[in-house]
Biopython code that builds the backbone (N, CA, C, O; Angstrom):
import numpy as np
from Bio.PDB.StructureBuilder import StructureBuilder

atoms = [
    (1, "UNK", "N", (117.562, 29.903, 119.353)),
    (1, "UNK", "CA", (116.116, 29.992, 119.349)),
    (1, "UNK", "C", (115.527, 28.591, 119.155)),
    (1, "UNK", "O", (115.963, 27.898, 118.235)),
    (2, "UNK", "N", (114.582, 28.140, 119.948)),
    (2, "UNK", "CA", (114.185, 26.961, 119.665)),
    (2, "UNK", "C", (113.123, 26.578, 118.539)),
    (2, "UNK", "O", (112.818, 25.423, 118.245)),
    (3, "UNK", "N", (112.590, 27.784, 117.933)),
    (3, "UNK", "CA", (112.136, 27.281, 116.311)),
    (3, "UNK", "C", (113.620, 26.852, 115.335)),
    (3, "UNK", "O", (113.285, 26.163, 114.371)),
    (4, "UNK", "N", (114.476, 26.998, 115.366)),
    (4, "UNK", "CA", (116.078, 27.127, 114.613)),
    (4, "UNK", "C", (116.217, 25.505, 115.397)),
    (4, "UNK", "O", (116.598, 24.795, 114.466)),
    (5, "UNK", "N", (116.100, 24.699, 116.523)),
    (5, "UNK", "CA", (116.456, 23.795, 116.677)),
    (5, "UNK", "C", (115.452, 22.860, 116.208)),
    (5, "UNK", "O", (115.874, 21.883, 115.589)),
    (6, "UNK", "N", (114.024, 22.990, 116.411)),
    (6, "UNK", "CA", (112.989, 21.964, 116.005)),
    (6, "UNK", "C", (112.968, 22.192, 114.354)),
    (6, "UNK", "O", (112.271, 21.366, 113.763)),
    (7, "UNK", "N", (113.553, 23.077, 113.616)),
    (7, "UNK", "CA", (113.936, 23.138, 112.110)),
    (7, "UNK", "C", (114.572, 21.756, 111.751)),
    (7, "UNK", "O", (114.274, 20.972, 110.850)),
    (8, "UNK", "N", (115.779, 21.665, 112.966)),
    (8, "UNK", "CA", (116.709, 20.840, 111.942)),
    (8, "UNK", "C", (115.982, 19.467, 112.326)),
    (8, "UNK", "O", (116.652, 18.610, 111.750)),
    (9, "UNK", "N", (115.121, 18.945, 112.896)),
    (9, "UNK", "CA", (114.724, 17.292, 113.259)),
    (9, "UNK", "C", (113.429, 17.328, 111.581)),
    (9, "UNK", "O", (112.690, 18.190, 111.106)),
    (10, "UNK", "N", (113.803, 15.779, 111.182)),
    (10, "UNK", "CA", (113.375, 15.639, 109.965)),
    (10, "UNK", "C", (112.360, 14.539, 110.192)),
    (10, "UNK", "O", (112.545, 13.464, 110.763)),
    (11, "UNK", "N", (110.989, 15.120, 109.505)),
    (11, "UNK", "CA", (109.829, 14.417, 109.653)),
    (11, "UNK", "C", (109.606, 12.846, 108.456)),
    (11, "UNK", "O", (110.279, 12.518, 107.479)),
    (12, "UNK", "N", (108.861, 12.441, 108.844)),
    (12, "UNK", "CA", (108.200, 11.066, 107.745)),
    (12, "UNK", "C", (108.109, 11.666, 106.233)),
    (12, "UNK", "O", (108.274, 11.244, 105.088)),
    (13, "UNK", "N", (107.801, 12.720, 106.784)),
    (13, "UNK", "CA", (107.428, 13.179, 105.039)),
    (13, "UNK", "C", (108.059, 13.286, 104.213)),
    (13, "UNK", "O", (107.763, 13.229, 103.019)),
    (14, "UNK", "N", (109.433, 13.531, 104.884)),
    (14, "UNK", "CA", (111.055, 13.168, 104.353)),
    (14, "UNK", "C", (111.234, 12.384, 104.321)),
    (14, "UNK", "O", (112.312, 12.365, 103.726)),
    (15, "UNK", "N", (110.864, 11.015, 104.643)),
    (15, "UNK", "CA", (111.752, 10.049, 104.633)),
    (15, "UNK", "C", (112.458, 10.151, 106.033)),
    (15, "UNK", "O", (113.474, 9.486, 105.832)),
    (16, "UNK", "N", (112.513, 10.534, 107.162)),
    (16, "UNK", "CA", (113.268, 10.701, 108.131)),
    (16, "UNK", "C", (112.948, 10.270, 109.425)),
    (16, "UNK", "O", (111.795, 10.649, 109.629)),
    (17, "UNK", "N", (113.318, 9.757, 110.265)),
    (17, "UNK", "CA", (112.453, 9.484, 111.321)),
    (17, "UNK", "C", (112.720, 9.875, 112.711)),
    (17, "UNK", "O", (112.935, 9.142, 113.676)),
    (18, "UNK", "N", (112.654, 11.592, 112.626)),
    (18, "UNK", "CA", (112.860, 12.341, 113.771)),
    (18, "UNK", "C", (111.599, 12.637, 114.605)),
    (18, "UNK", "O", (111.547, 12.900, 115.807)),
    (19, "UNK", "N", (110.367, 12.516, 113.512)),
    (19, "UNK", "CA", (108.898, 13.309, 114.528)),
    (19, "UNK", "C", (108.631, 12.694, 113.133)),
    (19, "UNK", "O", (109.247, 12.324, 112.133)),
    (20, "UNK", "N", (107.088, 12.813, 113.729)),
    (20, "UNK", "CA", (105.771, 12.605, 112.037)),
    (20, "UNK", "C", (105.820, 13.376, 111.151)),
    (20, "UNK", "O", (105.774, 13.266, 109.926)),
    (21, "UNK", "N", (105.981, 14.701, 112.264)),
    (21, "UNK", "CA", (105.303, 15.766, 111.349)),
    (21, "UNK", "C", (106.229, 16.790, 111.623)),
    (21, "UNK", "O", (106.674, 16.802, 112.770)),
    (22, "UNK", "N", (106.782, 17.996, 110.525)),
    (22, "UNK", "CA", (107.424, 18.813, 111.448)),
    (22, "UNK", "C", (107.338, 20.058, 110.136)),
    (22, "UNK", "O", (107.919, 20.226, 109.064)),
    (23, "UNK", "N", (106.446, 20.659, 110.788)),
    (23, "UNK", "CA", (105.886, 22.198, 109.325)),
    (23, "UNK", "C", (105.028, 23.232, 110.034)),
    (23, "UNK", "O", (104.850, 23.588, 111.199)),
    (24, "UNK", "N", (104.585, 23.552, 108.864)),
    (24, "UNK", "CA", (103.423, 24.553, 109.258)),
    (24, "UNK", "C", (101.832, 23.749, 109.853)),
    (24, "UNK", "O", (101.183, 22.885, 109.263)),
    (25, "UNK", "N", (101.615, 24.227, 110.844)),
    (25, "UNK", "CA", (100.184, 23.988, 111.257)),
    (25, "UNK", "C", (98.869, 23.705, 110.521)),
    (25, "UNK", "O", (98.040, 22.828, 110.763)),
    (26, "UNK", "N", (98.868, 24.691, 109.522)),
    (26, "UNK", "CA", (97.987, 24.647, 108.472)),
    (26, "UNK", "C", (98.393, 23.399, 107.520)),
    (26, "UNK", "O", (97.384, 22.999, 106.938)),
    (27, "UNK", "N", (99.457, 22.716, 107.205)),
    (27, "UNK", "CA", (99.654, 22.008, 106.364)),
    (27, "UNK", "C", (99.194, 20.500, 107.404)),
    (27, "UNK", "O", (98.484, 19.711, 106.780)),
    (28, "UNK", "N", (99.406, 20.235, 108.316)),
    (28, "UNK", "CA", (99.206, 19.553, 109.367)),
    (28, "UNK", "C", (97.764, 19.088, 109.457)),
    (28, "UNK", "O", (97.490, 17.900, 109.629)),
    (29, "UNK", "N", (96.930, 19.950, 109.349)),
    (29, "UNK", "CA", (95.611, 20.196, 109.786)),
    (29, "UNK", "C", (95.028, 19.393, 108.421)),
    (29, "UNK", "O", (93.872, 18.987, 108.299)),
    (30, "UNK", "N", (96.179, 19.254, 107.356)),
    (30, "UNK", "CA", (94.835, 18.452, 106.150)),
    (30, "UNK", "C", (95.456, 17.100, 105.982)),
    (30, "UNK", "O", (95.317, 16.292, 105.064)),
    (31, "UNK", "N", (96.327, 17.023, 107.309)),
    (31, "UNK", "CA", (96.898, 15.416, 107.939)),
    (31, "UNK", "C", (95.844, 14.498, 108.922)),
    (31, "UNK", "O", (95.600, 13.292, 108.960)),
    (32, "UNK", "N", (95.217, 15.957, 109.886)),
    (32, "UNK", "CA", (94.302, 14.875, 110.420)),
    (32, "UNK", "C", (92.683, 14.484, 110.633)),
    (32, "UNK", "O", (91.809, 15.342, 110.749)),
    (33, "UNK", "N", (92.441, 13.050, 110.663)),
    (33, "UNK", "CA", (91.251, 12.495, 110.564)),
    (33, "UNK", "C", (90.157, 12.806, 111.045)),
    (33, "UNK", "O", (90.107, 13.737, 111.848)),
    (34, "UNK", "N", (89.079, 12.149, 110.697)),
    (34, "UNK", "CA", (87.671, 12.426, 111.351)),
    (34, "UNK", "C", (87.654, 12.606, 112.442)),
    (34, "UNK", "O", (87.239, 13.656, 112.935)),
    (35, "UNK", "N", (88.278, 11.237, 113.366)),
    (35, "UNK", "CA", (88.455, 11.029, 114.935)),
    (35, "UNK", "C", (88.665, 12.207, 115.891)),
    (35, "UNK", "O", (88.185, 12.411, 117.006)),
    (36, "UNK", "N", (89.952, 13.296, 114.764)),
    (36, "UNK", "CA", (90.350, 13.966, 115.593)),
    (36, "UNK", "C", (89.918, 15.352, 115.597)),
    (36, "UNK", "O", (90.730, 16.275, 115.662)),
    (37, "UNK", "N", (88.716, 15.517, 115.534)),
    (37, "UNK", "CA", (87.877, 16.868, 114.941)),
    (37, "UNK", "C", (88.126, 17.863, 116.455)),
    (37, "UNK", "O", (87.985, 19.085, 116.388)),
    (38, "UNK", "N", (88.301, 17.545, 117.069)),
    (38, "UNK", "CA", (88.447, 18.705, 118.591)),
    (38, "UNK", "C", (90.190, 19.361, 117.974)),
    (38, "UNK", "O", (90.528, 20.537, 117.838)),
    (39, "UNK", "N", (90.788, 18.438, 117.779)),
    (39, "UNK", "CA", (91.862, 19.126, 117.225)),
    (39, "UNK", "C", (91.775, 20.191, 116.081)),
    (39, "UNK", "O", (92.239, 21.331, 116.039)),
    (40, "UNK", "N", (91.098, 19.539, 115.234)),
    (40, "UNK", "CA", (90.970, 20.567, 113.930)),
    (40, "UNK", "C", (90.505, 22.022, 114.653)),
    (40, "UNK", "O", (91.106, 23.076, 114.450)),
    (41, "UNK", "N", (89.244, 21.879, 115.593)),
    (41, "UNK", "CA", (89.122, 22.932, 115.494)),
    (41, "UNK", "C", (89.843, 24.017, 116.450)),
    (41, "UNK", "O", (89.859, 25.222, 116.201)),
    (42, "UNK", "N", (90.495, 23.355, 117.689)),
    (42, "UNK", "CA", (91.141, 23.735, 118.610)),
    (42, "UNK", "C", (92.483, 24.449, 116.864)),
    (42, "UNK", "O", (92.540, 25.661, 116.656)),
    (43, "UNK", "N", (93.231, 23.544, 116.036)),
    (43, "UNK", "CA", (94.471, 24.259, 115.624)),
    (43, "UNK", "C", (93.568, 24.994, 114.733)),
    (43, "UNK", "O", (94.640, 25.369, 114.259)),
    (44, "UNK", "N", (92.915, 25.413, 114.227)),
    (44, "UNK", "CA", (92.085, 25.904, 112.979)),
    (44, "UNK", "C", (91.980, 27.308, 113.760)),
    (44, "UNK", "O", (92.283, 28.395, 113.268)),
    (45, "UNK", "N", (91.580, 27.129, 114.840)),
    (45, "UNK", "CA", (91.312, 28.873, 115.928)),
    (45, "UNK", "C", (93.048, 29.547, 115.772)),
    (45, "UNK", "O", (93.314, 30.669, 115.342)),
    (46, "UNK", "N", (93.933, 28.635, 116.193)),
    (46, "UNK", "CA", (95.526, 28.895, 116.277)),
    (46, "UNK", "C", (95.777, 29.564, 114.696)),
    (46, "UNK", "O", (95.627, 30.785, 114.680)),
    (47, "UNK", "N", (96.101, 28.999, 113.501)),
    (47, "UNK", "CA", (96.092, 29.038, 112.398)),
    (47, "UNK", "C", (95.233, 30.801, 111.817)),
    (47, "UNK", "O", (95.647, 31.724, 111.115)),
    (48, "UNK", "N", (94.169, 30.600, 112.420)),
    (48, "UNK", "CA", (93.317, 31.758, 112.266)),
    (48, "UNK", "C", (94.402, 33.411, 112.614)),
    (48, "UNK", "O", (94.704, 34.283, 111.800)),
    (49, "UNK", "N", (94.760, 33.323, 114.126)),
    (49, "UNK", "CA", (95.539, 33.742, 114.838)),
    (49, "UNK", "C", (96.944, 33.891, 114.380)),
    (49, "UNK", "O", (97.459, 35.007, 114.316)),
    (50, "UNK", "N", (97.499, 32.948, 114.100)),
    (50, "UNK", "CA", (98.588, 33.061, 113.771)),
    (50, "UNK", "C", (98.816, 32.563, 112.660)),
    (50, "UNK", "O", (98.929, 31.385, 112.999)),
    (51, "UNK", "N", (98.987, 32.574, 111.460)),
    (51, "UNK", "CA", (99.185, 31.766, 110.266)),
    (51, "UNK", "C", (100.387, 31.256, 109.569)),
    (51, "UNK", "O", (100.492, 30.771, 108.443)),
    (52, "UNK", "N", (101.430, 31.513, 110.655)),
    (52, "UNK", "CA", (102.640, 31.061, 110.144)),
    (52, "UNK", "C", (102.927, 29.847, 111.492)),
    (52, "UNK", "O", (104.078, 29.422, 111.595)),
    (53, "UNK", "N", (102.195, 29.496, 112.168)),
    (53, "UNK", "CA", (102.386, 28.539, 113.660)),
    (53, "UNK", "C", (103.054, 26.856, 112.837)),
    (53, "UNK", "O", (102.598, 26.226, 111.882)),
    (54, "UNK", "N", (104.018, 26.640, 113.539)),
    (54, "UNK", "CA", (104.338, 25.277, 113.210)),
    (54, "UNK", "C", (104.129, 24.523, 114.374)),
    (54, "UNK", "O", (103.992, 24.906, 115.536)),
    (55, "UNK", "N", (104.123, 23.200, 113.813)),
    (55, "UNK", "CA", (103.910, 22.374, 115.054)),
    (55, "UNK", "C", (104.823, 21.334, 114.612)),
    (55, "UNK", "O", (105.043, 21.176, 113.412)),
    (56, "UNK", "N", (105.617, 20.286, 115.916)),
    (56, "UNK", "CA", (106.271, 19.519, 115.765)),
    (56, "UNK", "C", (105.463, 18.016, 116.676)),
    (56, "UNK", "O", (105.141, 18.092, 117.862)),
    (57, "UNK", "N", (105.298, 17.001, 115.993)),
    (57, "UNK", "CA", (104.561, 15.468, 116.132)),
    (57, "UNK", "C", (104.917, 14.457, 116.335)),
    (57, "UNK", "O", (105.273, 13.757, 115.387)),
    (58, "UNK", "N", (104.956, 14.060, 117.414)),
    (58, "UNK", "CA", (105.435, 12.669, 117.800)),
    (58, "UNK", "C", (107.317, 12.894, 117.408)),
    (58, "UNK", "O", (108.014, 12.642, 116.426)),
    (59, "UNK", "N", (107.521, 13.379, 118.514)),
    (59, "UNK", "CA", (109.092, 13.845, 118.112)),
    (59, "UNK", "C", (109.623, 12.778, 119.037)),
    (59, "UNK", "O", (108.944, 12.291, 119.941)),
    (60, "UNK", "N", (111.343, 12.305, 118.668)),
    (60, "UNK", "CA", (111.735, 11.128, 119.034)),
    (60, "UNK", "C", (113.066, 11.632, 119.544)),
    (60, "UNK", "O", (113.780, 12.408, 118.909)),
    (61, "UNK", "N", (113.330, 11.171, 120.654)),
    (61, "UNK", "CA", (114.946, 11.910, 120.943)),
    (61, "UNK", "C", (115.660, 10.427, 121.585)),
    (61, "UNK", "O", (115.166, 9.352, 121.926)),
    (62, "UNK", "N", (117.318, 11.060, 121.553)),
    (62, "UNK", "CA", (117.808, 9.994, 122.556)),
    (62, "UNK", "C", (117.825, 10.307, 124.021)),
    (62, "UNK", "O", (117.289, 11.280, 124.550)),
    (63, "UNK", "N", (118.553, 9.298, 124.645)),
    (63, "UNK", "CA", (118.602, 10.291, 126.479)),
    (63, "UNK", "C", (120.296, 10.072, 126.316)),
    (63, "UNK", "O", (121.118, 9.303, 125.817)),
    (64, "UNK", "N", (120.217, 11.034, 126.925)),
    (64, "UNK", "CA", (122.099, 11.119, 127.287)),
    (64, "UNK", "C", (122.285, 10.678, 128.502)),
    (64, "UNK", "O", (122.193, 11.524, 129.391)),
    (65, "UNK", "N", (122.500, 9.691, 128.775)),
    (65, "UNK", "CA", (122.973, 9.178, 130.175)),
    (65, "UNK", "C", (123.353, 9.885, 131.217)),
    (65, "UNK", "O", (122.796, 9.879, 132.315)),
    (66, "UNK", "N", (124.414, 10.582, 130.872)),
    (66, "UNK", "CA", (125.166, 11.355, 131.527)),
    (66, "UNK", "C", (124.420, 12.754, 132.168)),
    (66, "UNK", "O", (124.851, 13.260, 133.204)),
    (67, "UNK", "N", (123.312, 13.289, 131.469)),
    (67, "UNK", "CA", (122.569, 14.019, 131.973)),
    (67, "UNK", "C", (121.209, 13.705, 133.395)),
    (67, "UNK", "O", (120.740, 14.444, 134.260)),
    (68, "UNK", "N", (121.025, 12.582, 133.108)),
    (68, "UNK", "CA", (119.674, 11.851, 133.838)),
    (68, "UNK", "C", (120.372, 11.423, 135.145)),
    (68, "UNK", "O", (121.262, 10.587, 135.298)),
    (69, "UNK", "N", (119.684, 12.282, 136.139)),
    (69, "UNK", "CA", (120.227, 11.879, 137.774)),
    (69, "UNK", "C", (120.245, 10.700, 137.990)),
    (69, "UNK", "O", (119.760, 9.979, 137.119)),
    (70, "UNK", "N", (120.666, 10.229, 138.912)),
    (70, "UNK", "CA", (120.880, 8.960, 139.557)),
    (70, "UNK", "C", (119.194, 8.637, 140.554)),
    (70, "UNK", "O", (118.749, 7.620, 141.087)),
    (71, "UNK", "N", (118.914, 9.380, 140.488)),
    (71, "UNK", "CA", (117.578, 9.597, 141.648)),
    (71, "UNK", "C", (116.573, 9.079, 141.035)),
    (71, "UNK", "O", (115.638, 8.618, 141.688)),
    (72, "UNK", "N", (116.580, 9.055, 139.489)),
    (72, "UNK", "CA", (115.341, 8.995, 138.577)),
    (72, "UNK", "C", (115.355, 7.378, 138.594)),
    (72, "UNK", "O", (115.308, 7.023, 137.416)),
    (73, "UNK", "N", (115.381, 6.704, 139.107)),
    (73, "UNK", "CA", (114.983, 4.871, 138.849)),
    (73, "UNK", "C", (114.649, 4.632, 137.770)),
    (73, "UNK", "O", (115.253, 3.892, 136.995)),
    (74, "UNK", "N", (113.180, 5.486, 137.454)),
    (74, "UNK", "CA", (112.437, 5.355, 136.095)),
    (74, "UNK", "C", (113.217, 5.298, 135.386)),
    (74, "UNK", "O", (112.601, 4.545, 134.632)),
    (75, "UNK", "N", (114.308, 5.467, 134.803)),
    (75, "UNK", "CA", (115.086, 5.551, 133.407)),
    (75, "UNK", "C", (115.695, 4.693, 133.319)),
    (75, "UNK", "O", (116.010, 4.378, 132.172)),
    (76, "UNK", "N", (116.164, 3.898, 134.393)),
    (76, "UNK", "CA", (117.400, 3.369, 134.074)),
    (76, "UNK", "C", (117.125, 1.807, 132.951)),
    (76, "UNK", "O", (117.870, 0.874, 132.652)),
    (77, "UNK", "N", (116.197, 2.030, 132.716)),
    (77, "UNK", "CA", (115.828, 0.700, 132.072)),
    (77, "UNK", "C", (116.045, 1.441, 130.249)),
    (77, "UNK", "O", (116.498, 0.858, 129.263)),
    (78, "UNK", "N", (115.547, 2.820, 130.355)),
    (78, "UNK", "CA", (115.351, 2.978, 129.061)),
    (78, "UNK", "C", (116.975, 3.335, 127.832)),
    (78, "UNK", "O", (116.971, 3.701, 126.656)),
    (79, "UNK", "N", (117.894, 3.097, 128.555)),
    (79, "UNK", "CA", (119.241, 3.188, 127.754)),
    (79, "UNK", "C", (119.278, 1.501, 127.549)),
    (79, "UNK", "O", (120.151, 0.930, 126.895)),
    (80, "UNK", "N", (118.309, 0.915, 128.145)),
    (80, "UNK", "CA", (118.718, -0.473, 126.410)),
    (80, "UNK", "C", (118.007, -0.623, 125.687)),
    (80, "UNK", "O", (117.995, -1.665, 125.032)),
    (81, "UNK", "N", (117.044, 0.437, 125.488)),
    (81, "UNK", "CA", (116.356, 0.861, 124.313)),
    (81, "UNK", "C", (117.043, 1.237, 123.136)),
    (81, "UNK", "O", (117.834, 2.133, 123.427)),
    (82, "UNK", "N", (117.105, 0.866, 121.590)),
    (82, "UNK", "CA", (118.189, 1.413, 120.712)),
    (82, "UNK", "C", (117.200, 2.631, 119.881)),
    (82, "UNK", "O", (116.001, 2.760, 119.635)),
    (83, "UNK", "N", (118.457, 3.413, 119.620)),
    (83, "UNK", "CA", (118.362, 4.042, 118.380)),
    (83, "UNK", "C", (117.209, 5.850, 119.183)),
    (83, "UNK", "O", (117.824, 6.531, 120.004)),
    (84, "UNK", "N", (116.260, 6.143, 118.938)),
    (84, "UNK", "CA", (115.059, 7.308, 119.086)),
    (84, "UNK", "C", (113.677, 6.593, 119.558)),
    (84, "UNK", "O", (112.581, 6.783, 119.030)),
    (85, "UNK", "N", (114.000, 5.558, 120.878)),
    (85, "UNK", "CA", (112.685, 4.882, 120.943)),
    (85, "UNK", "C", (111.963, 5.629, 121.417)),
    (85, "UNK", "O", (110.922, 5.603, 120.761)),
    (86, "UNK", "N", (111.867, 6.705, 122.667)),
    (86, "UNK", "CA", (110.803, 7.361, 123.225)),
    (86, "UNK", "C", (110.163, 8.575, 122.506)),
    (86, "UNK", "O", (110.826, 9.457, 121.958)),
    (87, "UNK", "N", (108.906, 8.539, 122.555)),
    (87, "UNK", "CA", (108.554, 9.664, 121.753)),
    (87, "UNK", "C", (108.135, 10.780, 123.020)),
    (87, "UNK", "O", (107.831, 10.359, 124.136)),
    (88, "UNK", "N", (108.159, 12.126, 122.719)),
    (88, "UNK", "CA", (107.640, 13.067, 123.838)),
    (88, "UNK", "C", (105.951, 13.683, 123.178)),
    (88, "UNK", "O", (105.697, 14.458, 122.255)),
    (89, "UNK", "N", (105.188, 13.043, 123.991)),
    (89, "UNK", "CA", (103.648, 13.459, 123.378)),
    (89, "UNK", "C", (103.107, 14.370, 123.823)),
    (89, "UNK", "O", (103.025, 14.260, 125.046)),
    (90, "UNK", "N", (102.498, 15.616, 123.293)),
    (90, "UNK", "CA", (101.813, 16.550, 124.228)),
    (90, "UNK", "C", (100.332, 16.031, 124.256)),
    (90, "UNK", "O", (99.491, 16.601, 124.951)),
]
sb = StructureBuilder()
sb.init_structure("model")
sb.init_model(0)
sb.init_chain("A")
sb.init_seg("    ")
for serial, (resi, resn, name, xyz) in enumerate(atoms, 1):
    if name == "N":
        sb.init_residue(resn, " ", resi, " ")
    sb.init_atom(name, np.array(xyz, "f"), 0.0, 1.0, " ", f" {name:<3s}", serial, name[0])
structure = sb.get_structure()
């Protein structure tokens, strides 16, 4: 199940540097700023709805080489990147 896999990546709040953020929605929501008030209220409707919703933030992965076609050009630069450089942003 992919809530059981975004469980195990460990957020800032740990000390960890898998994603920013990685919890409940509602706990999230008293993370962000003035700026980002379309969000509040866009997750605040979610939260309403669902009150157990987690969300995962600025999550960081590696690429496996071996998976990424040969076709994709775009990548081939990003394996001398070290360590969890790309983040996936929604």
């Amino acid at each position: 199940m992919i809530l059981d896999i975004l469980m195990t990546f460990g957020s800032a709040r740990k000390n960890e540097d898998d994603c920013q953020f990685n919890g409940y929605l509602e706990d999230y929501l008293q993370l962000l700023d003035n700026r980002e008030e379309h969000l509040q209220v866009l997750f605040q409707k979610v939260v309403e709805k669902y009150p157990n919703a987690r969300i995962c933030v600025g999550l960081r992965f590696a690429i496996n080489k071996e998976v990424v076609s040969n076709q994709i050009i775009g990548y081939k630069d990003a394996f001398k990147l070290e360590g969890k450089a790309l983040i996936r942003s929604l």
